[in-house]
N, C-alpha and C positions, 0 to 999 in steps of 0.2 A: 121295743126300742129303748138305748138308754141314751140318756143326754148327759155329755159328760161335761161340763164346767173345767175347761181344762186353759194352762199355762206350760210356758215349755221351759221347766224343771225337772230336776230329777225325780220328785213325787207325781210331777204331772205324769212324768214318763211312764210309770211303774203301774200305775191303774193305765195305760192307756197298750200297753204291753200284755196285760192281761187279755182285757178285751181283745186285740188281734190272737195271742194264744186262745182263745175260747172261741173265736169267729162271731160273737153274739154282735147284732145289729145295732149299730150306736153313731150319734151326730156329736160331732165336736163343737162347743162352743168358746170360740177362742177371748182370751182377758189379756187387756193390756195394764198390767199391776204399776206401770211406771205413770199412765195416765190414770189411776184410779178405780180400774175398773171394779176390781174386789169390795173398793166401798159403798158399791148405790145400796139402797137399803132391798132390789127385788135379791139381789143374791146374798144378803143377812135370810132372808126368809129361806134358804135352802142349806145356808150354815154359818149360824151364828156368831161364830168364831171369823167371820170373815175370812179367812185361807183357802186355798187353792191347793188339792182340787176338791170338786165333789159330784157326786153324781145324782140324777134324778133316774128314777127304775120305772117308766112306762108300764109293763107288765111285773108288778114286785113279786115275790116270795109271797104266796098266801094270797094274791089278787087282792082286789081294792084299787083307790085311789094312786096315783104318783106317789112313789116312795123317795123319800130325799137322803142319802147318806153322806157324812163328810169322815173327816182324815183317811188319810190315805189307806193305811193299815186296816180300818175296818171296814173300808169298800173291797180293800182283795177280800178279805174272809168271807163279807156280803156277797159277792160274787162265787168263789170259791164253793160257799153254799148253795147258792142260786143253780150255777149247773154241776155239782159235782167230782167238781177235777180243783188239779194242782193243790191237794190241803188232804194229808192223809185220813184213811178213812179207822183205821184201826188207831186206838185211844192215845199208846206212845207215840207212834210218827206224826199225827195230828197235834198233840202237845209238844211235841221238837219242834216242827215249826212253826207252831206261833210262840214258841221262845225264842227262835233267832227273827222271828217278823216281829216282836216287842223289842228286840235287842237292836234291830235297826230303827226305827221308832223311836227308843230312847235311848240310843247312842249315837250312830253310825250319822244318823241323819242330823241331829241337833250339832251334834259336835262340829262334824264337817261343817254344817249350816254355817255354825260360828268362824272357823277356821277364814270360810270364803269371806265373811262381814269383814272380816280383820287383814284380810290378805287382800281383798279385790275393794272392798266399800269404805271400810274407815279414812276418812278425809286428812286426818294425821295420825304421823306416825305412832304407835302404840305396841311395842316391843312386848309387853306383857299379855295383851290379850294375842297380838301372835304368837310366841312362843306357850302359852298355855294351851291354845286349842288346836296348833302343830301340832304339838307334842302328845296331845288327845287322839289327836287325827291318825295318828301312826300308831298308837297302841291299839287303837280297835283294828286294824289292818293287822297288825301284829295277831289281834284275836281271831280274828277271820282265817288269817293264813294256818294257825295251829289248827284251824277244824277242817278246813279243805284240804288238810295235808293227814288226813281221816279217814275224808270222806269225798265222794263226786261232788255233791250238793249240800247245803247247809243241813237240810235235813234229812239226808242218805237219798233222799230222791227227788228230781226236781220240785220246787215249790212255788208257792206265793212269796216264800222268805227268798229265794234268791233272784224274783221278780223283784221286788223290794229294793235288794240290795244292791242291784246291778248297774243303774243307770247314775247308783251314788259315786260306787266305784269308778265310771267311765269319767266321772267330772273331777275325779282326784289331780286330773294335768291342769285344771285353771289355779290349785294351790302350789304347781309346782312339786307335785309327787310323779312320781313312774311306778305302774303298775308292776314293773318287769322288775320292780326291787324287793318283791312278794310272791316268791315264785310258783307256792300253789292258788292263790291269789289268783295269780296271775292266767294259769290255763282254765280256772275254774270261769273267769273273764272269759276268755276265746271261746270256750266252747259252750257258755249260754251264749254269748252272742253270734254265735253261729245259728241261731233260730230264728225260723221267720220271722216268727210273731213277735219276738224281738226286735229286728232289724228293722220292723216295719211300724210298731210302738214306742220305737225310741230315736225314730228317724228326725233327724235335725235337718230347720229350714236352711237353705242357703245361707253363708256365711253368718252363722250362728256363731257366737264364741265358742264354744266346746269345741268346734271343729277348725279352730284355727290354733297353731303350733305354737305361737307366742301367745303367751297371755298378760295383757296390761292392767293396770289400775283400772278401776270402772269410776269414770266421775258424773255425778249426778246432777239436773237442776234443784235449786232448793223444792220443786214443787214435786219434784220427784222423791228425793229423800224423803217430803214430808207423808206422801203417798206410802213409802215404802216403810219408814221405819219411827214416821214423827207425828208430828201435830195430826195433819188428816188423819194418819189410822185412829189415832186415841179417841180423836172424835167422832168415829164412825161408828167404834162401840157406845159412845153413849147413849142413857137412856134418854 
């Protein structure tokens, strides 16, 4: 059984997407990041970076104790390993896609990440960090669209990289992007998400933002920004 330490993000989505593609046996345990949950010190002791998600491995790789692993990216691969699937097994296709799964990792996701602070959360106006991480935002789409326009999948065959990238892509309408102005993008979108295991990993609670057509400003309590982006977090890394 794995315990998954989960939030409903698009990282949260992408490990929790896996696990339905894999069918492996796993309990959700849900964090409320606007009331602090990320910060009590029993979930530093499973990833010290405090972020979200992470997962705890009941039965790990190699038996023993509870295995704890954090970001996103190296629980697909830990998983990936664990049973076998979606992470090629021959040395190139296995190295393709953990280069478009590092390229979402340090692009796709940071960038966007940023795009939404500046578009949904910045409390005023800031014309500079929109238009810089807009303009971010649409080039890695731009990059994605030259390789899907390739290929079926990021790395010729379904993966971990485009479990990754998928639930990034579905949250490009709360910046005010249309997938459909990415056109291989675009089908590469329909037809992962035409998978169960998808559909059922990335399923949003009732009236979640992501599933509502307008998308507002998000305004915060001070105790919530401080949770999310201030005071509290900084001091929940200290020593």
């Amino acid at each position: 059984m794995i315990d998954l330490h989960h939030v409903v993000t698009p990282n949260g989505h992408k490990v929790k997407i896996m696990l339905e593609e894999l069918g492996l046996a796993y309990t959700v345990i849900p964090y409320n990041m606007l009331t602090g949950d990320h910060l009590k010190p029993e979930f530093r002791k499973i990833n010290p970076n405090g972020r979200l998600p992470a997962i705890v491995d009941n039965d790990p790789i190699g038996g023993g104790a509870p295995y704890a692993v954090f970001e996103s990216g190296a629980i697909l691969i830990y998983l990936a390993e664990k049973s076998g699937n979606f992470l090629p097994a021959d040395p190139r296709g296995r190295h393709l896609a953990i280069q478009w799964l590092m390229w979402q990792m340090a692009g796709l996701g940071p960038m966007h990440g940023q795009a939404h602070h500046f578009v949904r959360y910045c409390p005023e106006e800031n014309a500079y960090g929109v238009n810089r991480y807009m303009n971010e935002a649409r080039r890695l789409l731009d990059v994605m669209d030259r390789r899907l326009g390739e290929a079926d999948f990021l790395a010729g065959e379904y993966s971990i990289a485009d479990m990754a990238c998928w639930p990034w892509v579905r949250a490009i309408r709360a910046i005010h992007l249309d997938v459909a102005d990415w056109a291989a993008v675009k089908c590469w979108y329909d037809r992962v998400g035409e998978r169960p295991g998808v559909q059922e990993g990335a399923r949003l609670p009732e009236g979640h933002w992501l599933s509502q057509t307008a998308q507002t400003k998000v305004t915060l309590t001070p105790e919530q920004w401080s949770n999310l982006f201030g005071e509290n977090m900084l001091k929940s890394g200290a020593h």
